[in-house]
C-alpha positions as CSV (number, residue, x, y, z in Angstrom):
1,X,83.7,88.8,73.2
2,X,84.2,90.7,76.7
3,X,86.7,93.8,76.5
4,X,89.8,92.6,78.5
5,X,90.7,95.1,81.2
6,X,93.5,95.1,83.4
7,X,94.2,97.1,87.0
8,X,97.6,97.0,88.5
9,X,99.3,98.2,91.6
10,X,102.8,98.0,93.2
11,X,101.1,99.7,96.5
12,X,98.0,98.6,97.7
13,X,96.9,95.5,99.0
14,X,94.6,92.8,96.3
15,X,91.4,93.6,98.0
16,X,92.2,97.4,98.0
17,X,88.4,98.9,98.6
18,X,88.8,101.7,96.1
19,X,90.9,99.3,93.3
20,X,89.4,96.3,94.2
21,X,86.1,96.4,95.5
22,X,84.8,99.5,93.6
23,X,86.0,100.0,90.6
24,X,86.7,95.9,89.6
25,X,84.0,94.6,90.9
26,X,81.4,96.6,89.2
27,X,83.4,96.9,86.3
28,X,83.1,93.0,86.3
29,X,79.5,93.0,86.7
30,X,79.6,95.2,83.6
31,X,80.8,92.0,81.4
32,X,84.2,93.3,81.2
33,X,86.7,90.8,81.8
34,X,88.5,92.1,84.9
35,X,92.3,91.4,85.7
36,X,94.2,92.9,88.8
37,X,98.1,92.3,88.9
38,X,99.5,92.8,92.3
39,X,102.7,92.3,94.3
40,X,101.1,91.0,97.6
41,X,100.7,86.8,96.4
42,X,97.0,87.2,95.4
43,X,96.3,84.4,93.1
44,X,93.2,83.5,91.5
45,X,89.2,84.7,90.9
46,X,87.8,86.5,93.6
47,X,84.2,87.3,92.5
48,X,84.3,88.0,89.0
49,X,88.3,89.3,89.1
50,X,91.1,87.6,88.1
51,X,94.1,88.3,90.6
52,X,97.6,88.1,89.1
53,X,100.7,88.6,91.6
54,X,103.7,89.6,89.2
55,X,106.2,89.1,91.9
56,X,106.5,89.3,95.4
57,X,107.0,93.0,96.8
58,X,110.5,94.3,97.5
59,X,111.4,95.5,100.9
60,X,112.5,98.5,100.4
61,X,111.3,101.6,98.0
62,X,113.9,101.4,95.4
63,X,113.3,97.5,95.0
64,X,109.8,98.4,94.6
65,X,110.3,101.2,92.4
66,X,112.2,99.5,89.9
67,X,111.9,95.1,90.4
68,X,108.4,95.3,91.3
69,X,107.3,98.1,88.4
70,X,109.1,96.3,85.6
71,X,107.6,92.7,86.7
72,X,103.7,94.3,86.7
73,X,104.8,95.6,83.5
74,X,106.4,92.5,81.9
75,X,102.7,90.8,83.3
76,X,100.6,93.3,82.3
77,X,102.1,93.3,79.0
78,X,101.6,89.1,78.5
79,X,98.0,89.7,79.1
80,X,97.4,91.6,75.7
81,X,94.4,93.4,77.6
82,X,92.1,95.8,75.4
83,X,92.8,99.1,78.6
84,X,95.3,99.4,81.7
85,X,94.3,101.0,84.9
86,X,97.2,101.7,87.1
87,X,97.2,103.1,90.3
88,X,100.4,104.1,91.6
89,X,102.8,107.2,90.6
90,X,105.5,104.9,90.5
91,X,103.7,102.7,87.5
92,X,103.9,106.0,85.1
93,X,107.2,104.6,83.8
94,X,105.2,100.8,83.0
95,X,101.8,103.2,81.9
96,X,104.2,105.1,79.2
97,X,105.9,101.8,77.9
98,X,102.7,100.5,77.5
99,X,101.4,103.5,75.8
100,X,104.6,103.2,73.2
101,X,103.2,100.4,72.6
102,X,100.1,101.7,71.3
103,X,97.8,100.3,74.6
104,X,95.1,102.2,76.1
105,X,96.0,103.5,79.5
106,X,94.3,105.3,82.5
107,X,96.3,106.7,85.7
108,X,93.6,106.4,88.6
109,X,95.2,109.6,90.9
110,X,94.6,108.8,94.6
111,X,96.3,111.1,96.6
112,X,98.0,114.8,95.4
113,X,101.2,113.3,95.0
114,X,103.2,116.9,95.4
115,X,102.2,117.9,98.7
116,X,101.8,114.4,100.3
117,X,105.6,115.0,100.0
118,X,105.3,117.4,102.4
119,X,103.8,114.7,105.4
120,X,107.0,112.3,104.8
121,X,108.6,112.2,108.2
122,X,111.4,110.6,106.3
123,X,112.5,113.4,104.3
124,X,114.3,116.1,105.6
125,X,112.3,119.5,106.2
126,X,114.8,121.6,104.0
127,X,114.2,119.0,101.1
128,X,110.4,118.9,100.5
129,X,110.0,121.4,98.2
130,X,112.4,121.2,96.2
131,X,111.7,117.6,95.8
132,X,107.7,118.4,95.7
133,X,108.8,120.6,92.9
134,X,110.5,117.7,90.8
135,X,107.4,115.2,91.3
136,X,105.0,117.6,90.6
137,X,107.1,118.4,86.8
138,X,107.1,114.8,86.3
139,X,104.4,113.3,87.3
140,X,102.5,116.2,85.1
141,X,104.6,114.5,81.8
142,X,103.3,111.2,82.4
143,X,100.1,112.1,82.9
144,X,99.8,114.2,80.1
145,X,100.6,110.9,78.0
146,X,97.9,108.7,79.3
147,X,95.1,107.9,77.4
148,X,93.0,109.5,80.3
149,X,93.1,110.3,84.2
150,X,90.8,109.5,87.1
151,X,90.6,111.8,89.8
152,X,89.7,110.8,93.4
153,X,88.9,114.4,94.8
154,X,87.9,117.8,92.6
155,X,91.2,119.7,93.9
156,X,93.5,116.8,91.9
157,X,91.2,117.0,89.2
158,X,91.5,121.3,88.7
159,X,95.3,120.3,88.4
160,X,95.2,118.0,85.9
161,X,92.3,119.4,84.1
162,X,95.0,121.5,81.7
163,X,97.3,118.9,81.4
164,X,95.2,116.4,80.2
165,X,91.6,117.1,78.9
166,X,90.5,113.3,79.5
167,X,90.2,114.3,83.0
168,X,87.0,113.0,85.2
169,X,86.5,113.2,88.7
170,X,85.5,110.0,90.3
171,X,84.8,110.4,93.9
172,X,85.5,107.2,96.7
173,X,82.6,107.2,98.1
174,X,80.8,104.4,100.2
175,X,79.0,101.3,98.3
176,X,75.3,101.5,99.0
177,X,74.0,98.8,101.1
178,X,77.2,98.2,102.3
179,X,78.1,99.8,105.8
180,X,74.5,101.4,106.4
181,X,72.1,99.9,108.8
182,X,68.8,101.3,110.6
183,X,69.8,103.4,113.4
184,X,69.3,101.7,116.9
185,X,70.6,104.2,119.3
186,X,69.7,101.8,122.0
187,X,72.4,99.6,121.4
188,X,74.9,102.2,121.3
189,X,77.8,102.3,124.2
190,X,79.7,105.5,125.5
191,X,82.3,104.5,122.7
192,X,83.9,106.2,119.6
193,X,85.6,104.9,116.7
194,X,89.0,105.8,115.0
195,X,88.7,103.7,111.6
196,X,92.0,103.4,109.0
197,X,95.8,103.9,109.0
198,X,97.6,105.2,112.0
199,X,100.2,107.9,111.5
200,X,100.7,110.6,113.3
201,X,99.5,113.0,110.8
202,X,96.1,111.8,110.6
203,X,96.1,112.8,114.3
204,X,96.7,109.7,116.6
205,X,98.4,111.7,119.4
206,X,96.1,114.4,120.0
207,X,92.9,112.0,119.6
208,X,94.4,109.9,122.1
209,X,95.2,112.9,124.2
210,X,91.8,114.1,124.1
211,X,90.5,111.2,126.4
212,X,92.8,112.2,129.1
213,X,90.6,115.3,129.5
214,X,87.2,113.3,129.3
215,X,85.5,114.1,132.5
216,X,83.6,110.2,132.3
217,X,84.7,107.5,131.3
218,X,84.4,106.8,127.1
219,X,86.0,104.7,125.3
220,X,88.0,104.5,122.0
221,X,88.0,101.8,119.2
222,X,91.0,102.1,117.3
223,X,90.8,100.1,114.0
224,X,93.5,99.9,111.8
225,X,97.1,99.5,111.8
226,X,100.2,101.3,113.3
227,X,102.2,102.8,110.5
228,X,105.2,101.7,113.1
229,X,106.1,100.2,116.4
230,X,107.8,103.4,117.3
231,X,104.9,105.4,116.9
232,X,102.9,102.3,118.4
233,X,104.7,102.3,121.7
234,X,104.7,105.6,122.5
235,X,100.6,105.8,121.9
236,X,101.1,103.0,124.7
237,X,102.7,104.7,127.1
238,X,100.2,107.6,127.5
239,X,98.0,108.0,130.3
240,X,94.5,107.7,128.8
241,X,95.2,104.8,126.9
242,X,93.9,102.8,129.7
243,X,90.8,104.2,127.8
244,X,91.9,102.5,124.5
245,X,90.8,98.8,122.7
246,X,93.1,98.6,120.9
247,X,91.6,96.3,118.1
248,X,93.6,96.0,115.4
249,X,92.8,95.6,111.8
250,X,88.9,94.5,110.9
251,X,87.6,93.5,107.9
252,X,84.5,94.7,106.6
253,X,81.7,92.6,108.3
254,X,83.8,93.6,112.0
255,X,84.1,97.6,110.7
256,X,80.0,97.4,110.2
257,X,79.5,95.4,113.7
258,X,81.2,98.4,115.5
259,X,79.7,100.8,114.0
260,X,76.5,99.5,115.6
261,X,77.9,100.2,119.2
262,X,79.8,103.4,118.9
263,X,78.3,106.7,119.2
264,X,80.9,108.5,116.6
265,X,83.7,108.4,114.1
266,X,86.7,110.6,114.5
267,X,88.9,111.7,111.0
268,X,90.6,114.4,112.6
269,X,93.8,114.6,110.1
270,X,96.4,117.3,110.6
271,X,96.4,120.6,108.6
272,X,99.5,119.1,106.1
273,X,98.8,120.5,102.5
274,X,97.8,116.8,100.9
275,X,95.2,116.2,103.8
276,X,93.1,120.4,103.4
277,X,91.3,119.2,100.2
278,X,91.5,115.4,100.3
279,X,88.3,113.6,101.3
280,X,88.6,110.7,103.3
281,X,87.1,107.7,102.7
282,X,86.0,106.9,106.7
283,X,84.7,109.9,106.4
284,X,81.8,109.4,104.1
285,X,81.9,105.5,106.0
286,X,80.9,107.4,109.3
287,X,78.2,109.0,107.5
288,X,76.8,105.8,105.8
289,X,76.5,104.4,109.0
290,X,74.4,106.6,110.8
291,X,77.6,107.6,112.9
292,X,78.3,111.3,113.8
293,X,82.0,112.7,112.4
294,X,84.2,114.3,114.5
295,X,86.1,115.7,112.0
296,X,89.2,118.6,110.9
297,X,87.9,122.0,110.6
298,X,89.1,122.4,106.7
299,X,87.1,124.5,105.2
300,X,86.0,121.3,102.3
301,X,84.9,119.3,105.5
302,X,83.0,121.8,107.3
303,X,81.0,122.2,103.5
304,X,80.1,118.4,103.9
305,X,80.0,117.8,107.6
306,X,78.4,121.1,108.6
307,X,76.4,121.5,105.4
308,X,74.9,118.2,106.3
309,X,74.5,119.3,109.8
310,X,76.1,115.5,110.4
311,X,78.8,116.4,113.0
312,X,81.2,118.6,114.8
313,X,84.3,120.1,113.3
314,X,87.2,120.9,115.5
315,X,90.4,121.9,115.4
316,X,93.2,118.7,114.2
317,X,95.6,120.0,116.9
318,X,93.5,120.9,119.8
319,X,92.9,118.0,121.8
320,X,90.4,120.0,124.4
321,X,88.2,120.8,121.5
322,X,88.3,116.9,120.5
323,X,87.2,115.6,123.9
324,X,84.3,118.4,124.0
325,X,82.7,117.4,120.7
326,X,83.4,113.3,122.4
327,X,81.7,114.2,125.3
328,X,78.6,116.2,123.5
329,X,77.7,113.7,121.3
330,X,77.8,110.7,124.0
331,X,75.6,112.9,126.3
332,X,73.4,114.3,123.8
333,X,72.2,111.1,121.8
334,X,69.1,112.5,120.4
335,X,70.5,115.3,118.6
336,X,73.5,112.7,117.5
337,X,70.7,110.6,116.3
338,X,69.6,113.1,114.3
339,X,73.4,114.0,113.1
340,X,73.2,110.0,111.7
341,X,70.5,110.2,109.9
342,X,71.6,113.1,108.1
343,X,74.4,112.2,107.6
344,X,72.8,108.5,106.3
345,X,70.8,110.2,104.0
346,X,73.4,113.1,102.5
347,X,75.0,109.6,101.4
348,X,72.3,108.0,100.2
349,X,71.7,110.7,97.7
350,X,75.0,112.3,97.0
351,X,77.9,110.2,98.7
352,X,78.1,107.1,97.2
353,X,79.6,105.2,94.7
354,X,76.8,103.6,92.6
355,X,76.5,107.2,91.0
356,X,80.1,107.7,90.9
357,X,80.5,104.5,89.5
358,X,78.9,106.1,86.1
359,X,81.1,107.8,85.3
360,X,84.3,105.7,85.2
361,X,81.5,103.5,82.8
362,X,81.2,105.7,80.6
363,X,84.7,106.9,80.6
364,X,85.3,102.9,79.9
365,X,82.6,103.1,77.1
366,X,83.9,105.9,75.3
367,X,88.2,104.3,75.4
368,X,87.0,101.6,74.0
């Protein structure tokens, strides 16, 4: 009889590509039986996974914290499954009930929790490390109780290493087959591509200011979501976003069709603790591609981007230097060619997540 697995999350959305697409998927191919309880109103099998909406999410992050944790725990709990997989901080509390309880139970660790603290414009300034300082205790006692942790990056996994020794490192890199195309360079336009959430952390401002300086006329494709209508409107109002399409969010299928047309992809996040060792996923999507990055000059990124010889790194807050690596790799398209299929290939044979995937397998193998 097939192992009953469950994934939950109070955050992400029901087709969530690392939660969703990645790991449940495959795991379902692997004859698991695959639930995923959510708080977005997913219902029913998609693929081979069964989504489970425990309630519908709370507004606010206190309704969320507490309503919307105890429901996916209350659901995850009727399910009698043989492992949990949760994916937020804020299910540690459900992780260590269910643990009482004598269940299996992996934390999946996304982000460095501690100093993404420190990128919250809602928090006052003279309050993020002290309050950095109380996440970091007590996030370290939960996951010190879990049956095992998942890493996304190998900075979060040196942290946790010592606190719990079921530690892996399980990088979120691209699906093979999935993005990646042949290169024709013929088709390409003088366009680049901004792919993912919009904050002004991750750079917006400064990316948007860099076309102001452009000395033709190149455009931007902005994919993704505003992370507000304040920070929406005044992107609007500057003077090169006449150089903008603004297109909104895309799913996979429309991410992969402008890929074809655009000459790069720009992940040029600010210099905030959480983002100097993370490694984002459009990133390694740029790369399986064929597409050149334009990318922060952190030292991890220049290992990968200038180690691969696959793109320029510039500095996050500099938007000169963003418009001259724009304008170079428009009007040089045989050596960005050659950046793609670099870049393509560093993917295809260390970036991706059909090797990655074995080793949440056999972490899976060995729990149960």
């Amino acid at each position: 009889m097939a192992k009953k697995v469950c994934h939950i999350s109070t955050v992400h959305q029901a087709k969530d590509i690392r939660i969703f697409l990645k790991e449940a998927c495959f795991l379902a191919e692997e004859k698991y039986k695959v639930y995923y309880i959510n708080t977005v109103g997913e219902e029913g099998i998609r693929g081979k996974v069964e989504l489970i909406s425990a309630c519908k999410r709370s507004r606010g992050r206190l309704g969320r914290m507490t309503r919307d944790v105890w429901s996916a725990y209350i659901c995850a709990l009727g399910l009698k499954a043989d492992l949990y997989h949760i994916h937020d901080p804020e299910l540690l509390t459900a992780g260590y009930l269910l643990r009482l309880r004598g269940k299996k139970v992996i934390y999946d660790i996304h982000e460095d929790l501690p100093r993404q603290i420190f990128g919250k414009p809602y928090l006052r300034p003279y309050l993020r490390a002290s309050i950095s300082f109380f996440i970091e205790r007590l996030e370290n006692f939960f996951a010190s109780r879990m049956s095992a942790l998942v890493c996304a990056t190998p900075s979060i996994e040196s942290r946790f290493k010592a606190i719990n020794k079921k530690t892996i490192c399980v990088q979120n890199f691209p699906i093979l087959g999935e993005l990646d195309r042949k290169i024709d360079w013929s088709k390409k336009r003088k366009e680049v591509c901004y792919v993912g959430g919009i904050t002004e952390i991750r750079g917006i401002k400064e990316v948007i200011q860099a076309f102001t300086l452009l000395t033709n006329k190149i455009r931007l494709k902005l994919i993704g979501n505003f992370d507000s209508m304040d920070l929406k409107a005044r992107c609007k109002s500057m003077k090169a976003w006449k150089f903008v399409d603004e297109m909104g969010f895309l799913n996979r299928q429309e991410v992969a069709k402008v890929f074809e047309t655009t000459c790069a992809g720009l992940v040029t996040f600010k210099a905030l603790p959480n983002h100097i060792n993370a490694q984002p996923n459009k990133m390694f999507e740029y790369m399986s591609a064929g597409l050149p990055v334009i990318a922060s000059n952190f030292p991890a990124w220049k290992s990968i981007v200038e180690g691969h010889s696959c793109g320029i790194c510039v500095n996050p807050d500099d938007p000169e230097a963003i418009s001259r690596a724009v304008e170079y790799i428009v009007y040089h398209p045989k050596e960005a060619e050659e950046m793609g299929r670099r870049g393509q290939y560093a993917v295809q044979n260390y970036y991706n997540w059909q090797s990655e995937f074995q080793k949440l397998k056999a972490l899976y193998k060995k729990l149960l």
